[in-house]
GUTI-139638 format. One line per field, with one value per residue: residue number from 0; chain; y, z, x of N, C-alpha, C in turn. Coordinates in Angstrom, 1 decimal. Atoms other than C-alpha are relative to their C-alpha. Layout:
N
k <- (NUM,...);
c <- (A,...);
n_north <- (Y,...);
n_up <- (Z,...);
n_east <- (X,...);
ca_north <- (Y,...);
ca_up <- (Z,...);
ca_east <- (X,...);
c_north <- (Y,...);
c_up <- (Z,...);
c_east <- (X,...);
This chain:
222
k <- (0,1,2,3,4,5,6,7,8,9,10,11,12,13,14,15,16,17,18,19,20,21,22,23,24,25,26,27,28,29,30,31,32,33,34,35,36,37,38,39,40,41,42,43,44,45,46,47,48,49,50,51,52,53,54,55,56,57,58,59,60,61,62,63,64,65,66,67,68,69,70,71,72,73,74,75,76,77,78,79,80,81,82,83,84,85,86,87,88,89,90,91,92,93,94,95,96,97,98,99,100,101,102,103,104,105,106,107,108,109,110,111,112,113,114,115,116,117,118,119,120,121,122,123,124,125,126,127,128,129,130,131,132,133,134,135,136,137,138,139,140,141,142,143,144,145,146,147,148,149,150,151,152,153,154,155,156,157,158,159,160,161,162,163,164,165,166,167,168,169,170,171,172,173,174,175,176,177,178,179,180,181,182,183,184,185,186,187,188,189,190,191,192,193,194,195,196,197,198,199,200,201,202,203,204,205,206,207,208,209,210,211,212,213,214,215,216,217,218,219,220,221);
c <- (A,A,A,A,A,A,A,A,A,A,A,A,A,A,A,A,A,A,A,A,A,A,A,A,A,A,A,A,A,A,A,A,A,A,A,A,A,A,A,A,A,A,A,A,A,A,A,A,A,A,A,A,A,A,A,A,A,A,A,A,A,A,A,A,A,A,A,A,A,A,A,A,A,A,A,A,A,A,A,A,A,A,A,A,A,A,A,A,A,A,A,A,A,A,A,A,A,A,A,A,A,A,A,A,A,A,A,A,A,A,A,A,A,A,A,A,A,A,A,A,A,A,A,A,A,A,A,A,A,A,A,A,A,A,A,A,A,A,A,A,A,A,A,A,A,A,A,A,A,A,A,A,A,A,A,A,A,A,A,A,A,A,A,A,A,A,A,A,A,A,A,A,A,A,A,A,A,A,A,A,A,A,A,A,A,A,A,A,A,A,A,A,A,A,A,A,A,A,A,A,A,A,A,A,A,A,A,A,A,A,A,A,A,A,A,A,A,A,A,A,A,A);
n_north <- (1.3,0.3,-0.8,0.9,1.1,-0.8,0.0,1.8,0.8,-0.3,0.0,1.6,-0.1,-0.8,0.7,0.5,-0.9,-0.3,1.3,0.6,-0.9,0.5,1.7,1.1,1.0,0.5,1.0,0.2,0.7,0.1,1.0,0.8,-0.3,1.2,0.7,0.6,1.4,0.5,0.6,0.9,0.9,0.6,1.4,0.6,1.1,1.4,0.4,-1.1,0.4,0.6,1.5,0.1,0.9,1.6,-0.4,1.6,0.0,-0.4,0.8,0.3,-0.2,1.4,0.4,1.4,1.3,0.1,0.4,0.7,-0.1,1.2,0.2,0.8,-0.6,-0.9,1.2,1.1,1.0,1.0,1.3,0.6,2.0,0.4,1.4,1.4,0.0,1.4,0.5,-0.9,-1.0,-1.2,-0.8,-0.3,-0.2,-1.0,-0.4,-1.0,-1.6,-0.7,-0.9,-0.8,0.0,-0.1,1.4,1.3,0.9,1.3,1.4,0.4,1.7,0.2,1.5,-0.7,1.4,-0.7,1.1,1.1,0.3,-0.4,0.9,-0.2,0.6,-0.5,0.5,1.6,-0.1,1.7,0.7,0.9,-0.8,-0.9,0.7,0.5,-0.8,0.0,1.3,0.2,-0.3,0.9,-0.3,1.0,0.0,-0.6,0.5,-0.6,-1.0,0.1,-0.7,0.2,-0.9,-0.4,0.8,0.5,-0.9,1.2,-0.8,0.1,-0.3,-0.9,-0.2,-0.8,-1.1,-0.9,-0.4,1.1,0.3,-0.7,0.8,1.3,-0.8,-0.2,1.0,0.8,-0.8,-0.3,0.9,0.0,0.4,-1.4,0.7,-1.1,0.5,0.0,0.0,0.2,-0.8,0.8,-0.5,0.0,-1.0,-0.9,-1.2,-1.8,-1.5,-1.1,-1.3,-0.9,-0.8,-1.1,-0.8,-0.6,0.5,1.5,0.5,0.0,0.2,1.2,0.2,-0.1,0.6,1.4,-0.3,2.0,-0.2,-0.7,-0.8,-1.2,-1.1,0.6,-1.2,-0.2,0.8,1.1);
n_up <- (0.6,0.5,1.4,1.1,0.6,0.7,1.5,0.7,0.5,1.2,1.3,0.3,0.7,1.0,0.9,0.1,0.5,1.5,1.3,-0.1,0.8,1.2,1.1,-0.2,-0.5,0.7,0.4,1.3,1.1,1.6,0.7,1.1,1.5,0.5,0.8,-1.3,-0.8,-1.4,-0.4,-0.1,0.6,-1.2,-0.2,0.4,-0.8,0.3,0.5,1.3,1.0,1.4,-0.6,0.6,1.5,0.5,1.0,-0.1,0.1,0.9,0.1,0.4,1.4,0.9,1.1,1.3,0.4,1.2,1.4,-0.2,1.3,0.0,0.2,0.2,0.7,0.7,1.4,1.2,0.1,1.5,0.1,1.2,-0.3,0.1,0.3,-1.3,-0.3,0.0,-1.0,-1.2,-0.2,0.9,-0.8,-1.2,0.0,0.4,-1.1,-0.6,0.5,0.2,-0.6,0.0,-0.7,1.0,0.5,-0.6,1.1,0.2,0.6,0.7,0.9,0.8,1.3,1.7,0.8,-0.1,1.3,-0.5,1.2,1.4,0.6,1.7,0.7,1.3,0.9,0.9,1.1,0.3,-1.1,0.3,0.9,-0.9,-0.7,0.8,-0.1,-1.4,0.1,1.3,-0.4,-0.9,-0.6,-0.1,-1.4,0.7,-0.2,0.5,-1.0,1.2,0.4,0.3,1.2,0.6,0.3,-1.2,-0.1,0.1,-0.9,0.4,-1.4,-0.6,-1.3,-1.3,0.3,1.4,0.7,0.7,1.6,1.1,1.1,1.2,1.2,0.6,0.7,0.8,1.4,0.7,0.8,0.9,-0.4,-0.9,-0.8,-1.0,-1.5,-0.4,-1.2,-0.9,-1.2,-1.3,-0.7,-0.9,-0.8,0.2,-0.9,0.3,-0.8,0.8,-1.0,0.1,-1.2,0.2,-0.3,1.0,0.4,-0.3,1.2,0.4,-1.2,-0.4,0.9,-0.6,-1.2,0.8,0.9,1.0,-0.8,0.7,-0.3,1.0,-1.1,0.2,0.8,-1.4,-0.7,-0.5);
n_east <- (0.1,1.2,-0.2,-0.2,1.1,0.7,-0.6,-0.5,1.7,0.6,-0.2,0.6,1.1,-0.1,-0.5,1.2,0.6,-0.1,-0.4,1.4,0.1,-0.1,0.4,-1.0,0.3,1.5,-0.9,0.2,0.0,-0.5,0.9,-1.1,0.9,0.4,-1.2,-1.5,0.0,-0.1,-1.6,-0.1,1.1,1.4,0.4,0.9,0.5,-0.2,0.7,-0.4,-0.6,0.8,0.0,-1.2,0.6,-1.1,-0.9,0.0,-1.4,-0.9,-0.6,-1.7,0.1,-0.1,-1.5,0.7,-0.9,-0.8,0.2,-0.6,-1.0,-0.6,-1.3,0.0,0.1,-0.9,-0.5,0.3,-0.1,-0.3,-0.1,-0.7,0.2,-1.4,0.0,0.1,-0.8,-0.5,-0.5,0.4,-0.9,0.5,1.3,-0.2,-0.4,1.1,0.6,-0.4,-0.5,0.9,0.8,0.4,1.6,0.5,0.5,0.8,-0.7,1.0,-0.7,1.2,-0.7,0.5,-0.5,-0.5,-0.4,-1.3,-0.7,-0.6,-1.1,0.1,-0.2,-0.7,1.1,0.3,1.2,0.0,-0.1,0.7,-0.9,-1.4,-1.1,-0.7,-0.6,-1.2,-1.0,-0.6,-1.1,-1.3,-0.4,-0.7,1.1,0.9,1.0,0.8,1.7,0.9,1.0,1.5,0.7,1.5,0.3,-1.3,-1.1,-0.6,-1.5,-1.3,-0.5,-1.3,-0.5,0.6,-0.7,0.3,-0.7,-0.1,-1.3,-0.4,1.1,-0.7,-0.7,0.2,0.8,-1.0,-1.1,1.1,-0.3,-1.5,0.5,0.9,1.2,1.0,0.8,0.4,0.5,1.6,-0.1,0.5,0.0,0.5,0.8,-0.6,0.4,-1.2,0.0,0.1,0.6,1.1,-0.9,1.0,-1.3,-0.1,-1.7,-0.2,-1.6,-0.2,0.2,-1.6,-0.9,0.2,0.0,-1.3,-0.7,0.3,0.3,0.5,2.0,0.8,0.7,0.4,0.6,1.3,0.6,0.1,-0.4,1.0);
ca_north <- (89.5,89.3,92.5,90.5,87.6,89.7,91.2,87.2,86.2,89.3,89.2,85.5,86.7,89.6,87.3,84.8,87.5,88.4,84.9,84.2,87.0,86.8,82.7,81.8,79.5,78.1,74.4,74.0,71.2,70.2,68.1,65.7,66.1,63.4,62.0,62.0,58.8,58.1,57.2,54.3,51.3,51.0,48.0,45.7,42.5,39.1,39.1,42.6,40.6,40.1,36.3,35.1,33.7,30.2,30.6,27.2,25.2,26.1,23.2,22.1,23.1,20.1,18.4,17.4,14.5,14.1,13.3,10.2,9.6,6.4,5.7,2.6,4.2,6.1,2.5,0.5,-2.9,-5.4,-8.9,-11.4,-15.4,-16.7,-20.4,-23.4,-24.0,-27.9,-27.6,-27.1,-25.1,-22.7,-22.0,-21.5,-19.6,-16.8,-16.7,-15.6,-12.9,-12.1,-10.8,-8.3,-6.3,-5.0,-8.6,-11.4,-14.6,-17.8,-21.2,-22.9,-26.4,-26.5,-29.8,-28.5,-30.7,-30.1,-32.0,-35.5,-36.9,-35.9,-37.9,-38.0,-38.8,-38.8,-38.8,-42.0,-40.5,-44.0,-46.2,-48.6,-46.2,-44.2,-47.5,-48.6,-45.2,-45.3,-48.9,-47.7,-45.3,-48.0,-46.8,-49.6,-48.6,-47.6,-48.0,-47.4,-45.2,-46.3,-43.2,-44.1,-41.0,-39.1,-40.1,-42.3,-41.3,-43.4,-42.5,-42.6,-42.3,-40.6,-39.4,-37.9,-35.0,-32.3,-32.0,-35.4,-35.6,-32.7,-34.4,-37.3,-34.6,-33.3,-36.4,-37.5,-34.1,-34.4,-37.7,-36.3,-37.0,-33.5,-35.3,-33.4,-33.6,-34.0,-33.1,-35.1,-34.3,-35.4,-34.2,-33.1,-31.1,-27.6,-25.3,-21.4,-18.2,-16.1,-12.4,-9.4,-6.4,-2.8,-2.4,-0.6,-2.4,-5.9,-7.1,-6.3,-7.3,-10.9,-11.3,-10.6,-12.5,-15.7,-15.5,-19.7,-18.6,-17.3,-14.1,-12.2,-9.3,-10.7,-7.9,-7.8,-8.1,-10.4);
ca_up <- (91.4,91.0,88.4,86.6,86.3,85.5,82.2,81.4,81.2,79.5,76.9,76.3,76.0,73.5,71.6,71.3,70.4,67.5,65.7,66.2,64.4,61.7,61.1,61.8,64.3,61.8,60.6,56.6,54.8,51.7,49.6,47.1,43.3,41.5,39.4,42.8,43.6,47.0,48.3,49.7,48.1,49.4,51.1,49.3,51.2,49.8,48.9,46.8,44.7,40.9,40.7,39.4,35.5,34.7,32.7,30.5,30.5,28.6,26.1,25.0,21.3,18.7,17.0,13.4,12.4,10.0,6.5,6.4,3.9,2.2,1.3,-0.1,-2.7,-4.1,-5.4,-8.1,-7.6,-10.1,-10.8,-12.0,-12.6,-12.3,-13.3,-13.9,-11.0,-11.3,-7.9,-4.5,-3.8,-6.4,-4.9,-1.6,-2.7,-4.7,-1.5,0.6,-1.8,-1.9,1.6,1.6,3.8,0.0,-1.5,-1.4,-3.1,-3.9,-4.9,-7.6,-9.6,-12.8,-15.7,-18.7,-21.7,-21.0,-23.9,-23.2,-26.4,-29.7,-32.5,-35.8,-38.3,-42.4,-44.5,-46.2,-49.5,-51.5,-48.5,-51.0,-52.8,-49.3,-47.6,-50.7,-50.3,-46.6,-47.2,-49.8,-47.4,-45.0,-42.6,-41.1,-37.9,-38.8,-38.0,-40.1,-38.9,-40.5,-40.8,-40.2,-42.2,-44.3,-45.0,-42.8,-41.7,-41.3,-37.7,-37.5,-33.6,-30.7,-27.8,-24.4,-25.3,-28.2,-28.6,-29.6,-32.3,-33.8,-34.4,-36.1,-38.1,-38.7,-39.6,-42.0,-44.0,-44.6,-46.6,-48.5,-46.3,-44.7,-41.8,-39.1,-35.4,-33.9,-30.3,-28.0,-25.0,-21.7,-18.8,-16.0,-12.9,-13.4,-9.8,-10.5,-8.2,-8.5,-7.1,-6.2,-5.0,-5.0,-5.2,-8.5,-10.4,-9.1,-12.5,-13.4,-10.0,-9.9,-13.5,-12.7,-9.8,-11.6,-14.7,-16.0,-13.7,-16.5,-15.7,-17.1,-15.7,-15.6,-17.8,-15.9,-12.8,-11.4);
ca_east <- (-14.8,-18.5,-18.0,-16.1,-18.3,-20.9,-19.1,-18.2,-22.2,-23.0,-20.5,-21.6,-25.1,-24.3,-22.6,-25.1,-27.5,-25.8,-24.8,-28.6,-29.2,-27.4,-28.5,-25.1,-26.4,-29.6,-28.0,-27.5,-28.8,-27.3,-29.4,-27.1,-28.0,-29.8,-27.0,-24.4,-22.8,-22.5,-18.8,-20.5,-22.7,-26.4,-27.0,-28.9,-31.5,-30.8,-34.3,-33.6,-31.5,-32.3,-32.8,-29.5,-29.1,-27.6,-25.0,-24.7,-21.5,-18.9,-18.1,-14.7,-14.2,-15.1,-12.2,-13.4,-12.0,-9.2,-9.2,-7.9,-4.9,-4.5,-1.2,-1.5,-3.5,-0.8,1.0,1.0,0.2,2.0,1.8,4.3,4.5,8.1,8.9,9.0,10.8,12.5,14.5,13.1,16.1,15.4,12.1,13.2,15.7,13.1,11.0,13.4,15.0,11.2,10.1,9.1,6.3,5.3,5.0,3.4,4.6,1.9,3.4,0.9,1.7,0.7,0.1,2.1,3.1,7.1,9.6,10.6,12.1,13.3,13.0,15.0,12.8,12.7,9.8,9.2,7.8,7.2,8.8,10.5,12.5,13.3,14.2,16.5,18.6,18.8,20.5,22.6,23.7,24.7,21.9,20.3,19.0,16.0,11.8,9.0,6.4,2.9,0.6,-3.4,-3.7,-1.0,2.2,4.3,7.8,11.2,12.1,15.9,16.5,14.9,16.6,16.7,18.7,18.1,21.8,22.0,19.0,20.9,24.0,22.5,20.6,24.0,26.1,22.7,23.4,27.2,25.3,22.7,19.9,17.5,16.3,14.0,13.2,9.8,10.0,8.2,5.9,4.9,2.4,4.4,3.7,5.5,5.9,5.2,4.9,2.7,4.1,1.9,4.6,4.4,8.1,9.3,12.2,11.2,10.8,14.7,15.7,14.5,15.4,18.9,19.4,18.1,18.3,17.4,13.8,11.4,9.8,7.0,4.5,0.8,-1.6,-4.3,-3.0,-6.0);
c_north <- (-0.2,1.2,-0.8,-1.1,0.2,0.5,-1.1,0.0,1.3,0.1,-1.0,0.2,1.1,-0.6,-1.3,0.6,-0.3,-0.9,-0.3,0.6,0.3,-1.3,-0.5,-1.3,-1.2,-1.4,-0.2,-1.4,0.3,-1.4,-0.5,0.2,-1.2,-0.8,0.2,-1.0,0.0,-0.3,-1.4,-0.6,0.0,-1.4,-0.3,-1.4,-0.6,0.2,1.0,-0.3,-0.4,-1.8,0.0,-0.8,-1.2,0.0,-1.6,-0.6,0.2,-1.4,0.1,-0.4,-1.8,0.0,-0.8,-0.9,0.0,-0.4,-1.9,-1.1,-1.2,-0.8,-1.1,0.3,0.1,-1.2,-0.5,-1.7,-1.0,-1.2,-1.1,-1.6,-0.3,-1.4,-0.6,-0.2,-2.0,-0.1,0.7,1.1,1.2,0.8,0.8,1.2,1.6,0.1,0.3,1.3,0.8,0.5,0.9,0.7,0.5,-0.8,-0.9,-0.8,-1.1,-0.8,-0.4,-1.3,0.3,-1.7,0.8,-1.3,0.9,-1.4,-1.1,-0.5,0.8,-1.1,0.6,-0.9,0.5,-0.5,-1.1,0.4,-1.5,-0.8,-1.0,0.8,0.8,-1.1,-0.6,1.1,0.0,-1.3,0.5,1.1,-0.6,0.4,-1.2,-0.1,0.8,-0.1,1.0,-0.1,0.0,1.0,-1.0,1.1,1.0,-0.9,-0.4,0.5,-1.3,0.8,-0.9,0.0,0.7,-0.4,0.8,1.4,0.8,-0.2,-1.5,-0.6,1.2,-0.1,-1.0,0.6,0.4,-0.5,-0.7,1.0,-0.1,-1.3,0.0,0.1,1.3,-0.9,0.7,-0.8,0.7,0.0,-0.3,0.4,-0.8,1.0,-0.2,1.3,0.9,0.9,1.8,0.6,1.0,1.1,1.1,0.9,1.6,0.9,0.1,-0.8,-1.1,-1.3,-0.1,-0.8,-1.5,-0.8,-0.4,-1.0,-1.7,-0.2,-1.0,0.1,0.8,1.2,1.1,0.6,-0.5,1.4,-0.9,-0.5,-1.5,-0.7);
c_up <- (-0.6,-0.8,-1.0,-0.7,-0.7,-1.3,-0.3,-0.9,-1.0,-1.3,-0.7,-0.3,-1.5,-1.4,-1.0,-1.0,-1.2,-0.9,-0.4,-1.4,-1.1,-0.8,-0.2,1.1,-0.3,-0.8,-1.7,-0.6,-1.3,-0.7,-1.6,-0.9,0.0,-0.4,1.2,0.5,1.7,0.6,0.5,-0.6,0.9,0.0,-0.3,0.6,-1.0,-0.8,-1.6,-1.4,-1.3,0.0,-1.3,-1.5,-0.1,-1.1,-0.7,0.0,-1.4,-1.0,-0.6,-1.8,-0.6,-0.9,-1.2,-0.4,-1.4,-0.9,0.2,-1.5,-0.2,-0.9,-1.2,-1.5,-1.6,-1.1,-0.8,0.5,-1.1,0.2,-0.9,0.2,-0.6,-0.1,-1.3,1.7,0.2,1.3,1.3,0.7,-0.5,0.5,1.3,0.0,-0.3,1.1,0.8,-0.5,0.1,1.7,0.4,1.0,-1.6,-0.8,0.4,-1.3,0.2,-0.9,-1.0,-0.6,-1.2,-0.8,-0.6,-0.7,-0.5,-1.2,1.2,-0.8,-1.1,-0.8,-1.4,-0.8,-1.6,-1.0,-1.2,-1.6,-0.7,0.8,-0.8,-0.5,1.3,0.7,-0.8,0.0,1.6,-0.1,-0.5,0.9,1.5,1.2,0.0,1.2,-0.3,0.4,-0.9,0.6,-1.1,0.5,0.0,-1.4,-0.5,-0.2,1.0,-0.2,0.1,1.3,0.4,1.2,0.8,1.2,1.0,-0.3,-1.2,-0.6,-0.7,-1.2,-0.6,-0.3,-0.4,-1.3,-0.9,-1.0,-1.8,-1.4,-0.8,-1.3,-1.3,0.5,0.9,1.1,0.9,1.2,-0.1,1.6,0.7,1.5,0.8,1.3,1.3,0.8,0.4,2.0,-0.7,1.2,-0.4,1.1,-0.1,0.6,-0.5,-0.1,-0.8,-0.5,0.3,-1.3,-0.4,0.9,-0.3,-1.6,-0.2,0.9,-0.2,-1.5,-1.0,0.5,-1.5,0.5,-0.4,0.8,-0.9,-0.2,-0.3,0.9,0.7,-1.2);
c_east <- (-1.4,-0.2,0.4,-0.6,-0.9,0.1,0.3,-1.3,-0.4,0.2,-0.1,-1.4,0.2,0.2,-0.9,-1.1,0.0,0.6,-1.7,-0.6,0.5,0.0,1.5,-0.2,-1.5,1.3,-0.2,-0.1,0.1,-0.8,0.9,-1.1,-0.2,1.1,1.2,-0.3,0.4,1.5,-0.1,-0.9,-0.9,0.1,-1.2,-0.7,0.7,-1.1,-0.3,0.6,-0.9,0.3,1.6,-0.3,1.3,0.8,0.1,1.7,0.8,0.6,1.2,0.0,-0.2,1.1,-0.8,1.2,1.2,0.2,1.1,1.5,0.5,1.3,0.3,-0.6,0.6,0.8,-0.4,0.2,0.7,0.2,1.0,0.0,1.7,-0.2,0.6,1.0,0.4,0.7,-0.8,0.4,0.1,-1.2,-0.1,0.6,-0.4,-0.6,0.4,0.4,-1.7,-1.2,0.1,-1.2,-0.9,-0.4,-0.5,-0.1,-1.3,0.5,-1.3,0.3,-1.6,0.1,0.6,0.6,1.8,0.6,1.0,0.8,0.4,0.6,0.7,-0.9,0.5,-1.4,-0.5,-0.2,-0.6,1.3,0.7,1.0,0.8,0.9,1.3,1.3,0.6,1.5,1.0,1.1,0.7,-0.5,-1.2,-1.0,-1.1,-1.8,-1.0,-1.2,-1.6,-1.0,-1.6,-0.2,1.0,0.6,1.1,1.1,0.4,0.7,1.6,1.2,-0.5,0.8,-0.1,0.3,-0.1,1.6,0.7,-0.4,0.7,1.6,-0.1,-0.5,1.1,1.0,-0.8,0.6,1.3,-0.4,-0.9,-1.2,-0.5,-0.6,-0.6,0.0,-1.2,0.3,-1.6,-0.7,-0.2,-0.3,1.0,-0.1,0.9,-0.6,0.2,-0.3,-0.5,0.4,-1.0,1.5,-0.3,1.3,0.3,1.2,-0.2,0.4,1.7,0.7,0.3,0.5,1.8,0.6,-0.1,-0.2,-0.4,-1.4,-0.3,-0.7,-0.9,-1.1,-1.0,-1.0,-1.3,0.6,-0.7,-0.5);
């Protein structure tokens, strides 16, 4: 037994020996190249840190504003004066056909010198010689018309109605006698509208739809 023990420890020293000896038991450092990364990151302090940079905020794109497109523009304004109107009903009746959101209607009263009478009249000439043929024509109703300046007339009848001074004028000719009318006036307060509209064709429309209303397009409009 203690033989054998003996050959154990020396072949344990032998062995020994000769690793020693050939620097198999001398430890190798390996020294990493410059440029090799590491598998792990160095830990860096807090105070190691580069100071951090403020980023600014980010704003929210600008919206430019939009051209702004004016519509209104693009029309034609036109103006028209309708009238007289003699019944209330008539007027009312134009201002509803006329709303419009494109119009705009304005009532106005005018003076105007509208016809009141018409007279039958003949020119005197030398008034005895005109008054001796009137007679002779059995034409007695009759007034003479003295002239401050010019020549006076021989007025022959005046009446409400045109259509009635022109058949006296009528019955005078089958006689011999040219007799004229002089139409009479008188100041009387006329109703007009005055129309602003951008709406195309209004002019035909309202022309149409009334056709005893007068209508004409105002050149300027203002």
């Amino acid at each position: 037994m203690k033989l054998l023990f003996f050959l154990i420890v020396l072949a344990n020293v032998t062995l020994f020996m000769w690793e020693y000896k050939t620097g198999a038991l001398t430890p190798v450092i390996t020294t990493p190249p410059a440029n090799a990364t590491p598998d792990l990151e160095p830990l860096l302090l807090v105070s190691e840190l580069p100071p951090a940079s403020v980023q600014p905020e980010a704003k929210p794109p600008e919206t430019l504003p939009q051209p702004v497109t004016d519509n209104t523009a693009e029309k034609v304004i036109r103006c028209y004066e309708a009238g007289p109107f003699t019944k209330k009903a008539d007027t009312q009746r134009w201002v509803s056909q006329l709303a419009d959101a494109e119009t705009t209607v304005k009532l106005v009263s005018k003076d105007e010198q509208i016809p009141s009478k018409y007279k039958v009249y003949y020119p005197a000439g030398k008034p005895e010689a005109t008054l001796q043929m009137l007679k002779g024509q059995d034409i007695n109703d009759f007034f003479v018309e003295r002239a401050e300046k010019g020549q006076s007339t021989i007025s022959l009848g005046v009446f409400s109605k045109e259509e009635r001074a022109l058949m006296l004028k009528k019955q005078l000719l089958t006689k011999g006698i040219e007799a004229k009318i002089k139409t009479l006036y008188k100041t009387k307060i006329q109703q007009y509208a005055l129309i602003e509209s951008g709406t195309t064709g209004l002019l035909e429309t309202l022309q149409k739809t009334m056709p005893q209303i007068f209508v004409k397009e105002l050149l300027p409009c203002h």
